[in-house]
C-alpha positions, -999 to +999 in steps of 0.1 A: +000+000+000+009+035-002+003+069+016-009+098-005-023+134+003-061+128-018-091+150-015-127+153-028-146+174-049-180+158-028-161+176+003-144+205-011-107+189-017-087+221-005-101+221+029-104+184+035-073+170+021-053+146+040-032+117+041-050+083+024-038+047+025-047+028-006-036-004-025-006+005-054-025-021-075-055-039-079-072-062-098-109-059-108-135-077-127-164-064-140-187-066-169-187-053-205-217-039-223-222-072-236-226-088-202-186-104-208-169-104-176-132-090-181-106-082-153-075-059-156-049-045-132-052-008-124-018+004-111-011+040-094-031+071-099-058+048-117-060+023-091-063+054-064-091+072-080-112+035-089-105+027-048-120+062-044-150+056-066-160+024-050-152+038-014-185+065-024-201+037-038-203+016+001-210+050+017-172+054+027-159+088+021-123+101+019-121+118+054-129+084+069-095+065+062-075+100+070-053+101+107-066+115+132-047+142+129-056+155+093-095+146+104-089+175+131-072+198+105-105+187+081-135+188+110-138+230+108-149+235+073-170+196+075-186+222+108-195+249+088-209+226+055-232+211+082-242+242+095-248+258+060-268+228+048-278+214+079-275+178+091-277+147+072-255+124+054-228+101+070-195+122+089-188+094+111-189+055+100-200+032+125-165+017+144-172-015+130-172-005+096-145+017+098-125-016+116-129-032+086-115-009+060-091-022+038-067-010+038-066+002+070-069+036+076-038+059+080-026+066+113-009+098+130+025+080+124+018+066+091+014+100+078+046+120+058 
């Protein structure tokens, strides 16, 4: 895996930034047009912005795999989106969900 700094246009990237964990390469099989399943390897930036992708697509969102310490850095302007457009949506995953992230969330001292 590898630590990178990745962001969000769903949370405004340049104020909620911060250090991500994610595979270097993955393997993934889906389905063509014509129903044929097919699998490739996505290496790098395309493999980080396909884990992204799927991340929204099980209601994980960025600022859930980030350290503690970028969360803290982030948690101001996700204050102020809440207050402009009041509650709703999901800031916090459940701790068993986020337990089971792979892989795992970055940590203070994982970070750069």
């Amino acid at each position: 895996s590898d630590v990178e700094v990745e962001g969000c246009l769903s949370s405004r990237s340049e104020c909620c930034r911060g250090h991500i964990r994610r595979a270097k390469a993955i393997d993934v099989e889906y389905q063509d047009l014509r129903g044929n399943t097919k699998t490739c390897t996505l290496r790098g930036f395309e493999a980080r912005i396909f884990q992204h992708e799927l991340d929204h697509l099980d209601g994980v969102l960025h600022i859930d795999r980030q350290s503690a310490a970028d969360r803290a850095a982030s948690q101001p302007f996700l204050d102020v989106l809440v207050d402009k457009h009041g509650p709703g949506g999901s800031l916090e995953l459940p701790a068993e969900r986020l337990a089971a992230l792979q892989p795992p969330p970055v940590f203070d001292d994982d970070a750069p």
